[in-house]
C-alpha positions in Angstrom: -20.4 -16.6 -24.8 -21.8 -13.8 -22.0 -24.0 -11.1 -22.9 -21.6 -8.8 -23.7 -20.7 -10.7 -26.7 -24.3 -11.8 -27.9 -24.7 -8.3 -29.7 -24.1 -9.0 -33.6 -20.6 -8.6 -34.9 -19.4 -8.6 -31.5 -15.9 -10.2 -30.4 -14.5 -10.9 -27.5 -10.9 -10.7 -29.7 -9.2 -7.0 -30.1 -5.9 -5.8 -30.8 -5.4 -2.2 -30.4 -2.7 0.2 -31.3 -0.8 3.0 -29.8 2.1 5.7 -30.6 3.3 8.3 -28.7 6.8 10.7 -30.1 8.0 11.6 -26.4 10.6 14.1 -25.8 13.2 11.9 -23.6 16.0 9.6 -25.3 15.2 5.7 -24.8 17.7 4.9 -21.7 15.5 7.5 -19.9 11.7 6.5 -21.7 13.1 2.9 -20.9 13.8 3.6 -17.3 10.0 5.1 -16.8 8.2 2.5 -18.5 9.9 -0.3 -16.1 10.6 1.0 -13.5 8.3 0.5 -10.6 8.8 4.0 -9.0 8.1 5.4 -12.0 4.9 3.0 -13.1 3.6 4.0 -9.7 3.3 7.7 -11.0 2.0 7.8 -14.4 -0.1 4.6 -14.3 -3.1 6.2 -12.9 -5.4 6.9 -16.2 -7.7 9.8 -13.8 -6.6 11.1 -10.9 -10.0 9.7 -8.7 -8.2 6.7 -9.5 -5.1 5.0 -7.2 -2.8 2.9 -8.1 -0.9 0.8 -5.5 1.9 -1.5 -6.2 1.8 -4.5 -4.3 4.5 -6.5 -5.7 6.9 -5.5 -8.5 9.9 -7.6 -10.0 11.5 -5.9 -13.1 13.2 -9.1 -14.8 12.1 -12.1 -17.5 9.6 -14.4 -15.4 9.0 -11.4 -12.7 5.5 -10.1 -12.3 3.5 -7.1 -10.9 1.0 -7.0 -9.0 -1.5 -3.7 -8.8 -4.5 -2.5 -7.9 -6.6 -0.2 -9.3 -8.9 1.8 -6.7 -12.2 4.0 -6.7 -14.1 5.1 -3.9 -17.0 3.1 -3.8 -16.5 0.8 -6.1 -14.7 -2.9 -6.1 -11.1 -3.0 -6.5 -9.5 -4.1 -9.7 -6.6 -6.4 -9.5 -4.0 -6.6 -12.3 -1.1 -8.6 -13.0 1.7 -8.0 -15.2 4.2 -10.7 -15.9 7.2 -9.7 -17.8 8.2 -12.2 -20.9 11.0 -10.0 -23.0 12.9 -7.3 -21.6 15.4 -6.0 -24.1 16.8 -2.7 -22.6 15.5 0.8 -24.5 14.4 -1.5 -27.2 11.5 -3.9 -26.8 9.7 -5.3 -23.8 6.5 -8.4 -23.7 4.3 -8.9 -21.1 1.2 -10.4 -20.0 -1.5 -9.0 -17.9 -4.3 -10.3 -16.1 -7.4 -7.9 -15.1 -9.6 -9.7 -12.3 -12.1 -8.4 -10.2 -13.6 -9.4 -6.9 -12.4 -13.4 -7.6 -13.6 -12.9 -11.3 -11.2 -12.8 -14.7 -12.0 -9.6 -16.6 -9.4 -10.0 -19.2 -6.1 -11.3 -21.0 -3.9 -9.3 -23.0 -0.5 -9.6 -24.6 1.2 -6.3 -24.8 4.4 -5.5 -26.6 6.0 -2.5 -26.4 8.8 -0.9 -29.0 10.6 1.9 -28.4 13.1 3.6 -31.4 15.1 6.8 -31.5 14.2 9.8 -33.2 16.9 12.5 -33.3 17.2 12.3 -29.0 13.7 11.8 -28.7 12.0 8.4 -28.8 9.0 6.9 -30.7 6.9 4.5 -28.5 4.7 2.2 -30.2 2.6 -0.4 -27.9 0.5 -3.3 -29.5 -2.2 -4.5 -27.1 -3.7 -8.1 -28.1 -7.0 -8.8 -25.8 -8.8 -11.0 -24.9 -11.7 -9.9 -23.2 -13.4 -13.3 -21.0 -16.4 -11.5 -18.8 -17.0 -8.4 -20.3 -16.0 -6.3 -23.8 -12.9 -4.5 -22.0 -12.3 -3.2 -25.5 -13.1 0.3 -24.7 -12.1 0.7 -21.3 -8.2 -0.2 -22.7 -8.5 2.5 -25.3 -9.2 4.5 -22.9 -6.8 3.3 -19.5 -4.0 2.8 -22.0 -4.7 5.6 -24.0 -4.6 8.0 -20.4 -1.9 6.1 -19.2 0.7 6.6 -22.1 0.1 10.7 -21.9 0.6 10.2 -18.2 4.2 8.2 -19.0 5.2 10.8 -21.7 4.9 13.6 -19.7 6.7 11.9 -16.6 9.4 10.7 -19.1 9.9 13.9 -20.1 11.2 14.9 -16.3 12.6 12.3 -15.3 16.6 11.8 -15.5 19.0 8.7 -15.1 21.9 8.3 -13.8 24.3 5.5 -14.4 27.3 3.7 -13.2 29.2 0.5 -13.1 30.9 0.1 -9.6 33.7 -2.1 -9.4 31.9 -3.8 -6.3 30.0 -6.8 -5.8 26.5 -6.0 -5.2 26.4 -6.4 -1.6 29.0 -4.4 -0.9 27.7 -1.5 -2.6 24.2 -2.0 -1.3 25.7 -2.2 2.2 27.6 1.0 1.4 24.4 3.0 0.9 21.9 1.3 3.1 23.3 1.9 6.3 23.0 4.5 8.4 26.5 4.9 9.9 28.6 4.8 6.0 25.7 6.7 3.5 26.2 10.1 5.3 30.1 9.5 5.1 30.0 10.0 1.1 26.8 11.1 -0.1 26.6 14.3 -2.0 28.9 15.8 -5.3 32.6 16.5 -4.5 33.4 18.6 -1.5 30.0 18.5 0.0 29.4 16.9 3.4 26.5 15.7 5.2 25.1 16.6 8.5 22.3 14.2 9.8 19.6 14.8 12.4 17.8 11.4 11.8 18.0 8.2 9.7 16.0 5.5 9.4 16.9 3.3 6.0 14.0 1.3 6.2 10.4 1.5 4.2 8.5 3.9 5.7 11.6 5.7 7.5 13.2 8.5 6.4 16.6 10.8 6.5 16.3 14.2 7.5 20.4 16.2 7.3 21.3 18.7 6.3 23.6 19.6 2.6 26.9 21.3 3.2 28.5 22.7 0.4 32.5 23.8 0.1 31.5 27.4 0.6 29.7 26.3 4.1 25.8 27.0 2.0 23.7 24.5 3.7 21.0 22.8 2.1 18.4 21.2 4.2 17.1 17.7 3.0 14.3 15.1 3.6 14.2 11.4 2.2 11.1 9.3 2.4 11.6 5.8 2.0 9.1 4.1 0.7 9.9 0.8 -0.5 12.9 -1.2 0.5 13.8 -4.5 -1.4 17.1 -6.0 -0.1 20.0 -5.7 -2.8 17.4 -5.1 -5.5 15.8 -1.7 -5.3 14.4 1.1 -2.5 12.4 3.8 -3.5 12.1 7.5 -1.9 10.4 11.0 -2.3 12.7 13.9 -2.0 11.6 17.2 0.1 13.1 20.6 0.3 13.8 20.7 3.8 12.1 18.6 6.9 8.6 18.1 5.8 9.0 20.7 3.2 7.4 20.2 -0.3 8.2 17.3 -2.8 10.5 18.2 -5.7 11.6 14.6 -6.5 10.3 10.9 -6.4 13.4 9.1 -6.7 14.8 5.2 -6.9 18.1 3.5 -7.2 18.3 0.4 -8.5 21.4 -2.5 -8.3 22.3 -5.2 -10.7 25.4 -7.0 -10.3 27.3 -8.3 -13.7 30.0 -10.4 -13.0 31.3 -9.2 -10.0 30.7 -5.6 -10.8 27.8 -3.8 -9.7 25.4 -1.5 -12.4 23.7 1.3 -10.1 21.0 3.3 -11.7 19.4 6.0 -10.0 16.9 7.6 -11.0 14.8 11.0 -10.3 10.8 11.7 -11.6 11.1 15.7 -10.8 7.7 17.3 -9.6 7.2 19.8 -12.5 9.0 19.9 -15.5 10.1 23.3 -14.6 12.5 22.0 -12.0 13.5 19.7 -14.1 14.8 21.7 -16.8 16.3 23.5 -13.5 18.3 20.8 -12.0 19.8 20.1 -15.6 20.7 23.7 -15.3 22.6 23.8 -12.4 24.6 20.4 -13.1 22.6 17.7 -11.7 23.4 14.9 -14.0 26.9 16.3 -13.5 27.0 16.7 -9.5 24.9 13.1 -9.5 27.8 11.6 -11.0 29.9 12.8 -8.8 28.2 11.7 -6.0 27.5 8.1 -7.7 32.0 8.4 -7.9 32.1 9.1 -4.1 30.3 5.4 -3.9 32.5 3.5 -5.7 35.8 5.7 -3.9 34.3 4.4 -0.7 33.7 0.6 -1.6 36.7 0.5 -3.4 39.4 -1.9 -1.9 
């Protein structure tokens, strides 16, 4: 037993409780608690922290691996391994919290989600085992940060859904390449005009929006991550090198020969978020998400 634990009626054992009410239904709380775009926003409990995702695989057996940063002090490495994902419902994972070489902690955390008239009810159980130091507090407080951080994301963040009667690499080829994505992207009766494109992490797409009415709307994609036929990750500018007003992700699962696409959108403030949904966006997203599966569609 370390020092840490020497103390009287000290334990290195804790399980610790959360609940947050957030103001998002559970497809869309479900899509920011998983997905890896998303994580890489809200996970930060302080902002003179950084969190970078090194590796992220959303399925049963996948892990994550992160790390925590400070200036001036010494990393912090975790891994999270994911044991039970049931979709808008329930999810179990490990996670591992290491330090220069050295096993800070083990925790099993499961995570419920339920639906409360549109909104959802989050409730996360952390089981810990602390090994070199009481972490005890620290996860009140990191967890405790975090979730705030997640409902305030979830609540600007909209999804957008469709199963493409494609296999998976057809519709991944569709939209990852640079000579057929500007040939359908965009609602109905919008074109696209591109000065460059670069599909690739770190690349980017800089064209222009034209609508029917000849209004153009100047756009900027950053790509961030890539992950062939799984997932690719991007930030959303008004204009070339104009100001952020989206992070964004789509995501591609193939079901029998069909392809589930989910893209989704973490706006910058919730004030353009409730815009967007103003002006159509889930609306004029689907339409654009129908273009796809016009254009991959024998």
């Amino acid at each position: 037993m370390t020092q840490a634990f020497a103390a009287e009626g000290a334990s290195p054992f804790a399980t610790l409780s959360f609940e947050r009410s957030i103001a998002a239904p559970p497809a869309v709380l479900w899509e920011a608690w998983t997905a890896p775009a998303a994580r890489a926003i809200w996970a930060s409990p302080s902002p003179s922290v950084t969190v970078e995702i090194l590796e992220s695989d959303t399925r049963v057996g996948g892990r994550e691996i992160s790390l925590c940063k400070v200036d001036g002090e010494p990393d912090i490495r975790c891994e999270n391994g994911w044991l039970v994902l049931e979709p808008a419902a329930r999810s179990v994972n490990y996670e591992l919290i290491s330090c220069e070489g050295e096993i800070l902690s083990a925790a099993l955390v499961t995570a419920r989600i339920e639906e409360t008239d549109g909104h959802s009810r989050l409730a996360v159980t952390v089981q810990l085992s602390s090994l070199a130091q009481d972490m005890a507090g620290g996860y009140r407080e990191g967890f405790g940060a975090g979730l705030d951080n997640l409902a305030v994301v979830a609540e600007r963040t909209m999804i957008l859904q469709r199963v493409i009667k494609a296999p998976k690499a057809i519709v991944w080829g569709a939209w990852m390449n640079p000579e057929t994505l500007p040939q359908w992207w965009g609602p109905d009766g919008f074109s696209c005009r591109t000065k460059r494109i670069d599909l690739r992490a770190g690349g980017e797409w800089v064209f222009d929006m034209i609508a029917p009415d000849g209004t153009v709307f100047p756009n900027h994609h950053l790509y961030h991550e890539v992950r062939h036929e799984e997932r690719f990750g991007y930030s959303l500018l008004w204009g070339e090198n104009g100001p952020k007003h989206a992070d964004a992700w789509a995501a591609f699962e193939e079901q029998g020969g069909v392809t589930k696409v989910t893209l989704g959108m973490v706006f910058s403030t919730a004030a353009e978020f409730q815009e967007a949904k103003g002006f159509g966006a889930v609306e004029l997203g689907q339409q654009t998400l129908g273009k796809l599966e016009r254009f991959v569609s024998p």
